[in-house]
Each structure stands twice: as structure tokens, then as C-alpha cells.
DRENMARKE-655392 format. One record per residue (C-alpha): residue in one letter; x, z, y; residue number from 1. Coordinates in pm, 1 decimal. Layout:
BEGIN
("a"; (X; Z; Y); NUM);
...
//
This chain:
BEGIN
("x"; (-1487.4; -3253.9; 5590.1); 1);
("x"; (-1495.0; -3435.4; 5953.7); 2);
("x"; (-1152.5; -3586.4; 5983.1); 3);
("x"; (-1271.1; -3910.1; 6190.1); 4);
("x"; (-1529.2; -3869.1; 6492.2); 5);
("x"; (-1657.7; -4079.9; 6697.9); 6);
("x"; (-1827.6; -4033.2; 7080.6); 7);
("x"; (-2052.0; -4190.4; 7271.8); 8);
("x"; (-1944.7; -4145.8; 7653.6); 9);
("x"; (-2131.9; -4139.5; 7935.5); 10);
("x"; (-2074.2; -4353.2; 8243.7); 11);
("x"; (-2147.9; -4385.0; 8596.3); 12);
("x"; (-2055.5; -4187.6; 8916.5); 13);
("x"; (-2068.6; -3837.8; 8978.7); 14);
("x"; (-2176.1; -3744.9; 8615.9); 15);
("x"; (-2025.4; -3468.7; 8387.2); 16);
("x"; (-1961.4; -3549.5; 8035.6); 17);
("x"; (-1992.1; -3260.6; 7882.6); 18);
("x"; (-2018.2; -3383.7; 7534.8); 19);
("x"; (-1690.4; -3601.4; 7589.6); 20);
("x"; (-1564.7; -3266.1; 7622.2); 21);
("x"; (-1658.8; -3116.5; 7350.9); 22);
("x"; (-1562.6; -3371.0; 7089.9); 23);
("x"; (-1231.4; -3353.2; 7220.2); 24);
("x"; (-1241.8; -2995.3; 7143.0); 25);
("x"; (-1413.7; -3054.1; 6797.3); 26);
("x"; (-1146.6; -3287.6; 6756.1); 27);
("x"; (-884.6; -3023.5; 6834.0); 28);
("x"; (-1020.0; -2753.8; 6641.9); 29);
("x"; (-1096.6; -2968.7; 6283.0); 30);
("x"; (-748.4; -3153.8; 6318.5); 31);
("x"; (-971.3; -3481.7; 6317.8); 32);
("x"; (-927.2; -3850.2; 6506.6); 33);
("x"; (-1120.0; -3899.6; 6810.7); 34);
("x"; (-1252.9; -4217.9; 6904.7); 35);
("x"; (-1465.7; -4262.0; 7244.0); 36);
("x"; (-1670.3; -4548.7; 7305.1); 37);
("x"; (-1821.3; -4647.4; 7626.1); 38);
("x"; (-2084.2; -4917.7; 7721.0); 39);
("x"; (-2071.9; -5192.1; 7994.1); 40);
("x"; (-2424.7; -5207.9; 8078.0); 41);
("x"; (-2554.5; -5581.9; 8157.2); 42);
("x"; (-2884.2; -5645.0; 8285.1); 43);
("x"; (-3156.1; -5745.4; 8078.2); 44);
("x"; (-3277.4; -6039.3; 8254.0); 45);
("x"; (-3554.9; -6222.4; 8075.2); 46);
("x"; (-3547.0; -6629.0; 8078.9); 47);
("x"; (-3847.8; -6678.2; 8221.2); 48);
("x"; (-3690.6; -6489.0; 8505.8); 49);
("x"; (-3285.1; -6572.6; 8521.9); 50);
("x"; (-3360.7; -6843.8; 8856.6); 51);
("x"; (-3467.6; -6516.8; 9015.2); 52);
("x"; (-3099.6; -6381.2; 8992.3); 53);
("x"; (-2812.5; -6555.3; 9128.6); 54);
("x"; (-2508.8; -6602.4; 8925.8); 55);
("x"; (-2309.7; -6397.3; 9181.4); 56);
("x"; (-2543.2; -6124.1; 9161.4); 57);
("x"; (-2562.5; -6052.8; 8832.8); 58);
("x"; (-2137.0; -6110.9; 8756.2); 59);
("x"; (-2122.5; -5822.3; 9062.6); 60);
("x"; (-2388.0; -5587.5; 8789.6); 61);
("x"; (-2119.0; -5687.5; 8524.2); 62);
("x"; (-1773.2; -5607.8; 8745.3); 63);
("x"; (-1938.5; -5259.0; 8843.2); 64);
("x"; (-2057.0; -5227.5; 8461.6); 65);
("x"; (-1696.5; -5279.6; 8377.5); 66);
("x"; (-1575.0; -5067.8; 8637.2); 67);
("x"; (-1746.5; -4779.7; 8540.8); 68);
("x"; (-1681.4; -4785.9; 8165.4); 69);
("x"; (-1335.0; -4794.4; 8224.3); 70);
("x"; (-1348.6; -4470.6; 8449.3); 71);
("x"; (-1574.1; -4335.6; 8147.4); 72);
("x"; (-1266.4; -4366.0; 7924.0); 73);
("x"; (-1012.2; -4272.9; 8160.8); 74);
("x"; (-1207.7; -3917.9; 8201.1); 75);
("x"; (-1181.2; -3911.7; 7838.6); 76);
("x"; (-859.4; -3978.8; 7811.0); 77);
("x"; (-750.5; -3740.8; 8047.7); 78);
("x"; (-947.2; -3494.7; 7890.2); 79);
("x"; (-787.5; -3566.8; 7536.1); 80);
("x"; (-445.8; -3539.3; 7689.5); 81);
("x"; (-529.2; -3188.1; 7822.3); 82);
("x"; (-548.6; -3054.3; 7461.2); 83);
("x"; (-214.4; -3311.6; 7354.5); 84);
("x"; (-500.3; -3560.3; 7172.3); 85);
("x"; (-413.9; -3889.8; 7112.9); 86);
("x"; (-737.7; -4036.6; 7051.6); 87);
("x"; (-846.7; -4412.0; 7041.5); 88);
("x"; (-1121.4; -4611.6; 7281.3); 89);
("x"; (-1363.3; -4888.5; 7274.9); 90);
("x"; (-1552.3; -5108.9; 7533.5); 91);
("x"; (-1913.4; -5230.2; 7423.2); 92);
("x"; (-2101.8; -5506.8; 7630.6); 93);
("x"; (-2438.4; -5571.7; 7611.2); 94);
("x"; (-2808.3; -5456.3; 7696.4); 95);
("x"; (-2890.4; -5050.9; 7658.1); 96);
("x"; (-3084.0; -5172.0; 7367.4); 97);
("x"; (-2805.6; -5394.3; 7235.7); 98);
("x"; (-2555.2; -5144.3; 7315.4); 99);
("x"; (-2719.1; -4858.2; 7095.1); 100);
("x"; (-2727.8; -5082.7; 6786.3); 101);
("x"; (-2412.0; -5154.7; 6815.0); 102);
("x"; (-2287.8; -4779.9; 6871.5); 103);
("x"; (-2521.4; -4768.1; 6501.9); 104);
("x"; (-2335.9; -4953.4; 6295.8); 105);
("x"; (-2018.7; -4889.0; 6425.6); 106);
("x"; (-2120.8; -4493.2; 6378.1); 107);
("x"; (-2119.7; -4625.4; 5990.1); 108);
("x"; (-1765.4; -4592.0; 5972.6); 109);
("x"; (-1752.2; -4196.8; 6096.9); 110);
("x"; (-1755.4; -3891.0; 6002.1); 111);
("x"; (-1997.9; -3769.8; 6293.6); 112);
("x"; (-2093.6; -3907.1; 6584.5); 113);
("x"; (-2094.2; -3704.4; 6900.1); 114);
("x"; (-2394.9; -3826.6; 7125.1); 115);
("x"; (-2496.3; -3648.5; 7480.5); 116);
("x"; (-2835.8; -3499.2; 7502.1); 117);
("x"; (-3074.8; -3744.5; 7732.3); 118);
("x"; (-3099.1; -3619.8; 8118.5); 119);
("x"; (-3458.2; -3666.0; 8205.4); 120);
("x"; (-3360.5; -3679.8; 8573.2); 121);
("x"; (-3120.5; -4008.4; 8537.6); 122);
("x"; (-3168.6; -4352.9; 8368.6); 123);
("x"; (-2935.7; -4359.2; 8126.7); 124);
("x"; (-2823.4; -4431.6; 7723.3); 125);
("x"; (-2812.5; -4118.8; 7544.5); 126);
("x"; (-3134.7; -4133.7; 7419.9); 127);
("x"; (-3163.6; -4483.9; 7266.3); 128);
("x"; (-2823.2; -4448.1; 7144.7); 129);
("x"; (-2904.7; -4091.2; 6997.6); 130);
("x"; (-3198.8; -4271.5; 6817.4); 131);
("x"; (-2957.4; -4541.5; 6699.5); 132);
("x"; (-2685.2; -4339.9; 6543.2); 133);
("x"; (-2945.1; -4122.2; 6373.9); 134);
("x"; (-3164.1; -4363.0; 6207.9); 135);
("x"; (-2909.7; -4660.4; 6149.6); 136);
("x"; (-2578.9; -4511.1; 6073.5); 137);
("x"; (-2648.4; -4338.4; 5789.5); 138);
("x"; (-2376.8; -4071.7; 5903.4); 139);
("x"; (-2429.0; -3694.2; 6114.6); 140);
("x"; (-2531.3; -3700.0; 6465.9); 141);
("x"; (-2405.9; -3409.0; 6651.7); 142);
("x"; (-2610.7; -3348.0; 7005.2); 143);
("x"; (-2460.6; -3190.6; 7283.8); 144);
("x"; (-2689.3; -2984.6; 7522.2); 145);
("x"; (-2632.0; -3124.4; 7895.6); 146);
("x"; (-2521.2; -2761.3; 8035.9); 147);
("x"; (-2285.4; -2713.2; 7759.1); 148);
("x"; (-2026.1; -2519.5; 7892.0); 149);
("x"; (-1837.7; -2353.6; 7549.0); 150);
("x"; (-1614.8; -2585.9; 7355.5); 151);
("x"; (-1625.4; -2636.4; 7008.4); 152);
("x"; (-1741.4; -2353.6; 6785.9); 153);
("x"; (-1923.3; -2303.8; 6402.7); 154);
("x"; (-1877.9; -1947.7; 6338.8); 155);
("x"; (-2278.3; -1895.9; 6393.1); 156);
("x"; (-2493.5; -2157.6; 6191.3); 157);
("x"; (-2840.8; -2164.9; 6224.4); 158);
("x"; (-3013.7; -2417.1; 5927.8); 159);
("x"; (-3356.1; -2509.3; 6046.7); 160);
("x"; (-3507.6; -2580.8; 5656.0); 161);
("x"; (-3829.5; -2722.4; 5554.1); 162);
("x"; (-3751.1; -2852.5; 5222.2); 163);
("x"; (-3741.0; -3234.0; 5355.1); 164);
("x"; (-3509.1; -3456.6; 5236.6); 165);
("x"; (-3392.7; -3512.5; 5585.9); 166);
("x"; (-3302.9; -3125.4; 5591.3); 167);
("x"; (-3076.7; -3177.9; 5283.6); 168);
("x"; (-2896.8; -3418.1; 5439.7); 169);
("x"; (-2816.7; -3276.3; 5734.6); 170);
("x"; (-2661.1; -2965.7; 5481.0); 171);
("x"; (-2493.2; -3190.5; 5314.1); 172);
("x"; (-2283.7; -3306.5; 5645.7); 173);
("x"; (-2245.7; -2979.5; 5746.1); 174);
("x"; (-2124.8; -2835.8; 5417.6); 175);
("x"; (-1788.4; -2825.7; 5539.0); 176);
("x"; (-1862.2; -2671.0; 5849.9); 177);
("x"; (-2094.4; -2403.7; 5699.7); 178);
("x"; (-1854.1; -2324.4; 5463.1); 179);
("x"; (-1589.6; -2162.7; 5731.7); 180);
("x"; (-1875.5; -2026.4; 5952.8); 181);
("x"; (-1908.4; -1622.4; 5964.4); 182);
("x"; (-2253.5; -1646.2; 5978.5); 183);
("x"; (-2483.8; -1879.7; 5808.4); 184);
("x"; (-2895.3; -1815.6; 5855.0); 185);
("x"; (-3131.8; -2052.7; 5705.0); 186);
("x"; (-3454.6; -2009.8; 5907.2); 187);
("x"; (-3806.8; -2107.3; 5791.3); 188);
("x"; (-4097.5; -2162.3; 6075.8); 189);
("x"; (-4479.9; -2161.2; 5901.9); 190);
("x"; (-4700.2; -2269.8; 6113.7); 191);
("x"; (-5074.3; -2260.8; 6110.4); 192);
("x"; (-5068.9; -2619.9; 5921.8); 193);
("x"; (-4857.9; -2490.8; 5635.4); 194);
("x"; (-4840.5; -2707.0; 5315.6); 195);
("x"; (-5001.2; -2622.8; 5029.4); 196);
("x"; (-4673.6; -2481.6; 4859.6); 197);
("x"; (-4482.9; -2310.5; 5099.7); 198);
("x"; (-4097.3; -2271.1; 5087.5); 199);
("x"; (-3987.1; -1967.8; 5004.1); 200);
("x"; (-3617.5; -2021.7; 5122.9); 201);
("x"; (-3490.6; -1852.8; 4822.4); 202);
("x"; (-3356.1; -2237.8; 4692.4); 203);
("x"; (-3163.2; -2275.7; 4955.3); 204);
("x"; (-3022.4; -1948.4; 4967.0); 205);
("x"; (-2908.8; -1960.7; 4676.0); 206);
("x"; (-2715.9; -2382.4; 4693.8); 207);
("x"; (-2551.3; -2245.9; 4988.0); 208);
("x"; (-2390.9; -1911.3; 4797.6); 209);
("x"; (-2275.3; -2198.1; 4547.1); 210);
("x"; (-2029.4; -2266.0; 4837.4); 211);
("x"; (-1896.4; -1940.6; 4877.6); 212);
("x"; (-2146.9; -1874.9; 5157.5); 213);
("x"; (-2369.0; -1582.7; 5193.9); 214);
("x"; (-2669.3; -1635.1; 5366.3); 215);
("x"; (-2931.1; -1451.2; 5542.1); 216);
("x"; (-3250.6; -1572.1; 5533.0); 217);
("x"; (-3552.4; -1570.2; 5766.2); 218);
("x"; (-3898.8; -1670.0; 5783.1); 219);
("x"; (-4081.3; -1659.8; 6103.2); 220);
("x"; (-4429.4; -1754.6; 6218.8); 221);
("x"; (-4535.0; -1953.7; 6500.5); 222);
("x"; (-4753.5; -1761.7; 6720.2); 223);
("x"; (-5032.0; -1837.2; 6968.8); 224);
("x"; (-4938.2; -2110.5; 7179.6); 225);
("x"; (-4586.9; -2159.4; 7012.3); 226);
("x"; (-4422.9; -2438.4; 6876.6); 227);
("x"; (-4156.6; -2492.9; 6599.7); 228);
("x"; (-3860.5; -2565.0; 6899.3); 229);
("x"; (-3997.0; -2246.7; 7027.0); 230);
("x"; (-3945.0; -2027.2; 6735.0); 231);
("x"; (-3580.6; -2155.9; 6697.3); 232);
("x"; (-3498.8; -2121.0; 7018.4); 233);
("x"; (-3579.4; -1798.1; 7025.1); 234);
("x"; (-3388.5; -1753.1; 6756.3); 235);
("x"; (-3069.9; -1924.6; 6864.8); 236);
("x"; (-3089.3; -1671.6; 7169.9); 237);
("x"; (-3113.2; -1388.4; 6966.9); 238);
("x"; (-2856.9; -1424.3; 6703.0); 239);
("x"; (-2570.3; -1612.4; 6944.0); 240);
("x"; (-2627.5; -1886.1; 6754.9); 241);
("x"; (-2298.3; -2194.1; 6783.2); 242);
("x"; (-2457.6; -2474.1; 6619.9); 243);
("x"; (-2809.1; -2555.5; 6500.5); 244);
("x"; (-2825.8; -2793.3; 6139.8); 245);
("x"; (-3150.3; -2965.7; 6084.1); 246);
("x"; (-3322.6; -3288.2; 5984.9); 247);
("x"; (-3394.0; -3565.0; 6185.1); 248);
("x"; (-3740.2; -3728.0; 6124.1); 249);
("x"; (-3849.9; -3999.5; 6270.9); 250);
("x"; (-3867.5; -4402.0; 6154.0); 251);
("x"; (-3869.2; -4743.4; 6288.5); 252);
("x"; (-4176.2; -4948.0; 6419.9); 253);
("x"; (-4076.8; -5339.5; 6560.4); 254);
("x"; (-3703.8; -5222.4; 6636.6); 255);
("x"; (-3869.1; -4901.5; 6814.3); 256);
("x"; (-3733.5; -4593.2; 6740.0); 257);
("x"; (-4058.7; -4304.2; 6661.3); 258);
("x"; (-3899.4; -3969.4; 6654.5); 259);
("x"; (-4103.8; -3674.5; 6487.7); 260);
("x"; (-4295.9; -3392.5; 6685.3); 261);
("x"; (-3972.7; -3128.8; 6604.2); 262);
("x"; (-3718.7; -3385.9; 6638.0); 263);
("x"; (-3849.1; -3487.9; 7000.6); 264);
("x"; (-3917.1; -3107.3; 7077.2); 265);
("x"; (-3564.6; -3050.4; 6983.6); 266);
("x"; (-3393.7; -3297.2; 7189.2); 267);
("x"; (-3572.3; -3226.2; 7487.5); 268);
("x"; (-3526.8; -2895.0; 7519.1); 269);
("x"; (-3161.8; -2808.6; 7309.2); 270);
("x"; (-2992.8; -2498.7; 7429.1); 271);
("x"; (-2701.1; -2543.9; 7211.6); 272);
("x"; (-2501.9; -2865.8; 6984.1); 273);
("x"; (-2762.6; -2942.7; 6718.9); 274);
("x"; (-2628.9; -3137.8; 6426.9); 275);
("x"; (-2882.2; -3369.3; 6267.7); 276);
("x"; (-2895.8; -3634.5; 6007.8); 277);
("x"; (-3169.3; -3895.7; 5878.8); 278);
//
């Protein structure tokens, strides 16, 4: 069961954190802790480079950095205290880079980690930080979509299976969430570049009932032009879906995170909180 969470907040001016938000609710609704951590952004200056930048310059980038991580967790705060959440906080300095790895391994000690889907439109952390949590903590990764508007809800589950081992795992952090849900549907995309031994769905149909859970099953088809992300989303639309459960593939090439087709698909273009796991 998530009793401990932990959230990555977002900082700067004028942004929404809409996925501070919701943890606080998930939070709420699973009678869990609530941590939020926010990052003090220094610039990554390389040597050959540092006479370039004066010493007052770059301890201004670090006051505003500062600054603005502490208005991060005050917004959180105040949000938490809205829904009578005590909830605890962290300050992380360092590079984006730096800061991601460190959100990683301190994601090891969580349940879940509550991460805000990347804004194409504005520079930001979310994505290498997404990256970070999924591939180095070894724990869930819950996404929230950057329009997210609903708080907290699992009573519609959508499990995006394919039989990976990545897909199992992501099950396996949801269990206790899918277990409570009204609605559980494990969906199967074939595409055109099916494997050789295509998954019936039947095996996982029938784990999940071992949980108490009834489950409906689907298998859809790409079609002409479509994509897997297309399929589900379609999906999602159509059945109300809350929350989407799938794997997370990618791996890790000279410290560089690589996610897979799907995985990328999925994270660009999210329409509701997709938990994922590695």
C-alpha cells in the first residue's frame, strides 16, 4: 500500500503546480505522509569557462535559485494545510542533472514518487527528474498531466499490458490501488510488428481476479497511421479512465537517460496521471 510519498515540485514564477496538488490530495485520500522536495537550480558553468562569470553574478543565480525553491514549498505547504496535511519538505542544490539524481536515490526510500509531466513550452526539470526516479529508484513513478484539474482518484484503472517485465512491475505497485478501484481494464494494443507469440491477456486476467479484482479485458489494433499512445488514449477518453498503469522502458547510455518509443509517446502527450515503473 502507499503510506509514504514523495513529490517533486516545481519552481519558478507564475507556474501552476498541478501535480503538487494532486499528491497532496493522494496523500489525503490514502491516509499516507507527504514529503515535497524542491530544487535550487545552480548554473552549470564549465571550468574552462568560470573567468567568464563573475563571482557576484553567479551567487545572484544562487539567491534567486533559493528564492524560488522556497516559494515552491511554501505553495505546497499552503496547499497541504488546505486539506489539514502536515507534510514534510526538502531543499536540493545542485545542477538539473545533479538535482535529478539526487531526487533518484532519495525516491529509494518511497512508496511513489509524484513527478510533473515536462512542459515543452518552458525550460524546466520534470523531465530529467521523471527519467531519474524511473530508472534509478527502483520505486513507482506517478506522472501528472500538466492540465490536471481533478484531484486524486483510482476508481477507473486502465493497465496498458504487453507481457514485459516492466509491465509487471508497474502491477505490482499498483496492486493496492487496483485492488479498491471499481473498474479495472487490462488493454492489449497489436500492432502491425506483433511478436511471434502474441498475448492473449487471459494471464493477466486471471493474476488480477487472484486479488479479488474482476477485470475486463480488451485487445485493440492499431490502425492506419496510429500509434500505441494513440490507441490508449482513445481509450482513456472513452471509458473515463482515472489512472493509466504501465511499464516504463527505457535504459541508460553514458549517464543519459533513452526512454522507449511508448514511454516517450506517453509522456508527451498524457491526458491523465499515468503510473509507471522500471
Amino acid at each position: 500500500m502507499l503510506k509514504d510519498i514523495l513529490v517533486h515540485l516545481k519552481v519558478g514564477d507564475d507556474i501552476v503546480d498541478n501535480a503538487s496538488d494532486y499528491a497532496v490530495s493522494l496523500a489525503a485520500a490514502l491516509d499516507a505522509h507527504l514529503t515535497g522536495v524542491a530544487g535550487s537550480f545552480e548554473i552549470d558553468v564549465p571550468q574552462i569557462y568560470t573567468e567568464a562569470f563573475s563571482t557576484d553574478f553567479i551567487e545572484t543565480q544562487r539567491i534567486e535559485a533559493r528564492r524560488l525553491a522556497a516559494e515552491a514549498i511554501t505553495r505546497f505547504q499552503n496547499a497541504a494545510r488546505s486539506l489539514s496535511l502536515n507534510v514534510d519538505v526538502a531543499t536540493i542544490d545542485g545542477t538539473i542533472g545533479g538535482i535529478a539524481e539526487q531526487v533518484g536515490v532519495l525516491a529509494r526510500l518511497y512508496d511513489i514518487t509524484v513527478v510533473s509531466q515536462p512542459d515543452p513550452d518552458r525550460m524546466g526539470s520534470d523531465e530529467v527528474v521523471a527519467e531519474s526516479v524511473l530508472f534509478d529508484s527502483g520505486r513507482a513513478l506517478l506522472l501528472v498531466p500538466l492540465n490536471q484539474q481533478k484531484p486524486f482518484a483510482a476508481k477507473r484503472i486502465l493497465v496498458a499490458w504487453d507481457g514485459s517485465r516492466t509491465a509487471a512491475r508497474a502491477v505490482a505497485e499498483a496492486r493496492g490501488l487496483i485492488a479498491k478501484a471499481d473498474l479495472v481494464e487490462a488493454v492489449i494494443v497489436k500492432t502491425s510488428r506483433g511478436k511471434a507469440r502474441e498475448l492473449d491477456g487471459a494471464d493477466i486476467a486471471e493474476h488480477l481476479s487472484r486479488i479479488g479484482k474482476s477485470v475486463e479485458l480488451r485487445r485493440l489494433e492499431t490502425g492506419t497511421g496510429e500509434r500505441v499512445v494513440d490507441v490508449l488514449l482513445k481509450e482513456v477518453a472513452a471509458r473515463d479512465i482515472d489512472l493509466v498503469v504501465m511499464g516504463g522502458y527505457g535504459h541508460s547510455r553514458l549517464r543519459e537517460f533513452v526512454l522507449g518509443g511508448v514511454t516517450r509517446d506517453v509522456l508527451e502527450r498524457m491526458t491523465v496521471p499515468v503510473l509507471m515503473a522500471h
